[in-house]
N, C-alpha and C positions, 0 to 999 in steps of 0.2 A: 559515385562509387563510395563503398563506407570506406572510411580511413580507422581502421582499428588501431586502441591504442596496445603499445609496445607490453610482453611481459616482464616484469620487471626480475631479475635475477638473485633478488634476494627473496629470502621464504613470507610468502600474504600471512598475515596475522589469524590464525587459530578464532575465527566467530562461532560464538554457540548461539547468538539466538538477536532477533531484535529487541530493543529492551524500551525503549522511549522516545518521544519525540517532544521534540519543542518549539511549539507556537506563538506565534505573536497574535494579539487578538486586539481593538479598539478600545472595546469597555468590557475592564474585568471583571463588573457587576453581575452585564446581561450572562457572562461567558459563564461566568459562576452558575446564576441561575441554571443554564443548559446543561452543563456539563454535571453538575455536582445533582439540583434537583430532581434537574426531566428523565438524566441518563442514569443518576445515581453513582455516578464515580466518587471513590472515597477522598477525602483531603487528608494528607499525612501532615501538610504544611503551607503558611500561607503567609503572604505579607502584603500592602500596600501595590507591590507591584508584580506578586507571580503567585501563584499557585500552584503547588506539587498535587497531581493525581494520581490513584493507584484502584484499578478492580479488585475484586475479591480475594483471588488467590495469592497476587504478588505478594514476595517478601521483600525483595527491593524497593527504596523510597519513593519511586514515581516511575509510570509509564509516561506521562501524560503535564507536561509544563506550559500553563498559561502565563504568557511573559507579556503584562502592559508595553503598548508602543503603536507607533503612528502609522504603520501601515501592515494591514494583515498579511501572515508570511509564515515561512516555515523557516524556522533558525537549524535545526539539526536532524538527520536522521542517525539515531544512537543505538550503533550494537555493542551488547556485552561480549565479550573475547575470554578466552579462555583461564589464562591465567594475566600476573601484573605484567608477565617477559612480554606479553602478546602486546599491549601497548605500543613498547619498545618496537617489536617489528611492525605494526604498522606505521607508525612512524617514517621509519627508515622505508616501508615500501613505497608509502605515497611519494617523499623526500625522491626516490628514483627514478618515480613517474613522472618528477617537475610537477607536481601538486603545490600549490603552497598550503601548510601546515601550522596548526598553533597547539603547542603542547600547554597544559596548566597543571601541575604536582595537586591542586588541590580542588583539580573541575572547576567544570562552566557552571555548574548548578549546584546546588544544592545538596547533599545526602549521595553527591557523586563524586569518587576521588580520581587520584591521577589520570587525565583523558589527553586523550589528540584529536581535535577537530581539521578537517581536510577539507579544501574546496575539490573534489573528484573529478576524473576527466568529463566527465560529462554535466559538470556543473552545480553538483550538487553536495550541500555542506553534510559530511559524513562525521561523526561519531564513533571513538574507542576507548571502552574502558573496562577495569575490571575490581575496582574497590566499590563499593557500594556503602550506604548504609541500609543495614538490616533494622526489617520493621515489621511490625504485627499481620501473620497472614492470619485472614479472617476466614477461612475458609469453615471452621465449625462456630463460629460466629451468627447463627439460624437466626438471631434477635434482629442483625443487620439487613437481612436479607429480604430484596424487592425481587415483586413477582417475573420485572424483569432485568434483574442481575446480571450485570457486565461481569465475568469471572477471569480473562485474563489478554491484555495484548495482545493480536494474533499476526498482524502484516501492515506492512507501509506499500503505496498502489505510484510508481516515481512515471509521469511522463514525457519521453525523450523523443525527440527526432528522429534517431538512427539506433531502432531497435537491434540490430546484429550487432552494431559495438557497443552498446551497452549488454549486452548476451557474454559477449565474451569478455569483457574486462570484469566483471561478478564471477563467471565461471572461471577466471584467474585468481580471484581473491575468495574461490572454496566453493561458490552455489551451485547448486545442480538443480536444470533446467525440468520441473515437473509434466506443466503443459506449456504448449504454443498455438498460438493462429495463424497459419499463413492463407496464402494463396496459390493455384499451380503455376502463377510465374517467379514463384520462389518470392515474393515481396513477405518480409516477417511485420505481422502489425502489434504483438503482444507475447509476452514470455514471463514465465510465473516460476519463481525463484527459489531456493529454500536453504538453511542450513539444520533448522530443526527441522523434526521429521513429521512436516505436516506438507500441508501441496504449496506453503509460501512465508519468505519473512520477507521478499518484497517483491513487487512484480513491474515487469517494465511494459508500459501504455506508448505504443506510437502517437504524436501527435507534437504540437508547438510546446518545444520547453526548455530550459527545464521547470520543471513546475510537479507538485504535490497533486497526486491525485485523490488519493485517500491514505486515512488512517485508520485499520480496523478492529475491532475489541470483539470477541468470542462471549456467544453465553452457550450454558448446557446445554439448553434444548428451544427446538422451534416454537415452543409457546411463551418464550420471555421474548423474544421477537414479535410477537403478535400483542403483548400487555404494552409494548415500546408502544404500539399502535396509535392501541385501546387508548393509552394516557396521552401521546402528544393529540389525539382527536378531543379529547375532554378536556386538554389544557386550551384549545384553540390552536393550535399552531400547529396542524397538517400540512398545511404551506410549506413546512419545511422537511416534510419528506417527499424527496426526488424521484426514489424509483424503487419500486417492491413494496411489498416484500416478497419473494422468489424464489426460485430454486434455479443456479449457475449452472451452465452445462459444464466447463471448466472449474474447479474446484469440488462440482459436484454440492456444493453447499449453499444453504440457505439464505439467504439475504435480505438487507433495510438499506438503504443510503438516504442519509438525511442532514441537512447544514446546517452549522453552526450560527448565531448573529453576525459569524463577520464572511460567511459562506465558506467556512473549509469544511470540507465533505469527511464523513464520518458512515463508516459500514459498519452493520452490525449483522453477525456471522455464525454460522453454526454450522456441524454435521460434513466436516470434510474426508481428508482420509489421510494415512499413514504412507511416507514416504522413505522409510529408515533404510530400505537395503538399498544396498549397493549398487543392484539390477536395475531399483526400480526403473520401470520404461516412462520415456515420455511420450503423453500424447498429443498427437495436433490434430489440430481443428482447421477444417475448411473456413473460412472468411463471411464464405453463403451460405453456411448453416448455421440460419442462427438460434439454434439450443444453445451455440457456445458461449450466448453470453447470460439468456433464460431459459430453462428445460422448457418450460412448459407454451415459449413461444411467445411471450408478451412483447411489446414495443419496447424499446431502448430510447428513452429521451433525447434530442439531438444535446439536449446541454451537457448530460452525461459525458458526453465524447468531448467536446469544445472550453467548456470551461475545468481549472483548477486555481489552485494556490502557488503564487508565488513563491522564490526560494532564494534565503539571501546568502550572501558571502561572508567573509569571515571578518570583515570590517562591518557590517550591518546591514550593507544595502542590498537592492534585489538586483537577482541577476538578471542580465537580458534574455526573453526568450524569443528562440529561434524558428523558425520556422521548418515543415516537415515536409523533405523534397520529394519522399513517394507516397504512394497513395494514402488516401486516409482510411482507417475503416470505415470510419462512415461516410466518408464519399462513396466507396462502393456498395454499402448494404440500407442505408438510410435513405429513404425517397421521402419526399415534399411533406407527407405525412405525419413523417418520423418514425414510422413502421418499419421496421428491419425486413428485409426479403429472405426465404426461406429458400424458396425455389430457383433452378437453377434458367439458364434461358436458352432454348430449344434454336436449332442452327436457322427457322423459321425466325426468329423475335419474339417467339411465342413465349409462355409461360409453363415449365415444367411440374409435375407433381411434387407435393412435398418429400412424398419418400423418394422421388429421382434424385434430390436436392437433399435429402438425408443419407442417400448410398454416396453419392457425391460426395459427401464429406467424408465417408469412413473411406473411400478411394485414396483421397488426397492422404489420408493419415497412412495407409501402408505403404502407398508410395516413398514416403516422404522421412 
């Protein structure tokens, strides 16, 4: 049974948006090479042992911190908050939750001021801040500009065990729940998250963790996705794209997933949609339909589901990951193959049509 964690009684900290993430990576040669020449991310700053990243549009110092060290990992997921007060209350919210907390007046990093990093109930090291340093947005910068232009941050992909309490402990600290997958025995395997008003600034993956599923960077449009291609095919190293590029039935958006040298997974993203009002509704998706994870029906690699990135605490190390006591998604929709099942199964054993298996899923969503 989930054990949800407690609301806490003082006010969650005012998040506008996710803003950064910081990586541990092996060699911050090869990392460089990936990140800076394959992807094109810009470098605002660099030393012996880190590297600050930033897309096109930011005006803040870094989405993107490559931190040399001995085991690949995910050191922070960093949202900016509203104002310096906001800090303050998160602070004091995590402090209530029994989180342990590390405040620093002058940041963890680099071009980042007053922050609190949090180990979170669910294990993972969160980020607050709201000083920044300001820096050159390139945005009419056309001289900079590759055919396939990473232009701004868009979401962090967090894998946990016990997808409802991680639903609710987000939707207590302000996220509102875009889309879902369940199943009709009410099992949740995935919940896609927001404070900006896009379909995610982070989403929760059922599965053994806690662990990093992805981190994803937006381009304008679906043909700098397709140049990412054309270039990692021409540099040799297609190897290192996983899966797509595609069209999500959830997010409704475009997709690449491709790994870094020390394999932290990397989406690159396009074409979602506006989630600003109030109303917006959320949609769920059946389990056995799977457009929900590619419209247009392609396999879903077993590694996709199975592997991520470690995540460490707030002394360094990684934490333990746990194991997932209900289903998995892919235990239920992945066969020997690795082909996802579409169709549902007929009270014979039989094999149903796709569209039975496509009504089937908008069933479960009005239900539900």
């Amino acid at each position: 049974m989930t054990n949800f964690v407690p609301t806490p009684t003082v006010p969650a900290p005012d998040i506008v948006r996710c803003a950064y993430m910081e990586i541990v990576v092996t060699d911050l040669a090869r990392s460089r090479e990936f990140y800076v020449d394959v992807l094109g991310l810009h470098v605002t700053e660099e030393d012996e042992n880190n590297i600050y990243l930033r897309p096109l549009e930011e005006f803040i110092h870094h989405n993107l911190v490559l931190r040399k060290g001995p085991v690949a990992a995910v050191a922070a997921f960093a949202y900016r908050v509203k104002s310096p007060a906001e800090v303050d209350a998160a602070e004091a919210y995590y402090k209530e939750l029994g989180c342990r907390t590390e405040r620093r007046k002058e940041g963890f990093t680099k071009g980042i001021g007053d922050s609190v990093r949090v180990e979170d109930p669910l294990g993972f090291p969160y980020e607050f801040f709201y000083d920044v340093e300001h820096v050159e947005r390139l945005t009419q910068r056309y001289d900079l500009y590759s055919a396939g232009e990473l232009v701004r941050l868009d979401h962090f992909n967090q894998v946990t065990p016990d997808v409802p309490r991680g639903r609710k402990y987000l939707e207590d600290l302000g996220f509102r729940v875009s889309e879902d997958i369940k199943d009709s025995d009410g099992v949740t395997y995935a919940a896609w998250m927001h404070r900006k008003q896009t379909v995610h600034d982070t989403a929760l993956t059922g599965g053994n963790g806690p662990r990093m599923h992805h981190v994803a960077f937006a381009t304008h449009e679906k043909h700098n996705i397709i140049q990412i291609c054309d270039k990692m095919g021409a540099l040799r190293i297609s190897d290192r794209i996983e899966r797509g590029p595609g069209r999500h039935g959830v997010s409704n958006a475009l997709y690449l997933y491709i790994l870094d040298p020390d394999g932290h997974r990397i989406e690159i993203y396009t074409q979602d949609y506006y989630t600003g009002d109030p109303d917006n509704p959320t949609i769920t998706w059946d389990v056995h339909d799977n457009q929900r994870r590619d419209w247009w029906g392609n396999p879903v690699v077993p590694s996709w589901y199975t592997e991520a990135s470690l995540v460490l605490d707030l002394d360094g190390n990684p934490q333990p990951v746990i194991e997932r006591e209900e289903k998995s998604e892919m235990a239920v929709t992945v066969g020997a193959d690795g082909f996802s099942y579409t169709r549902k199964q007929d009270d014979g054993g039989g094999v149903g049509s796709a569209a039975e298996g496509q009504q089937q899923g908008f069933k479960l969503g009005a239900q539900l």
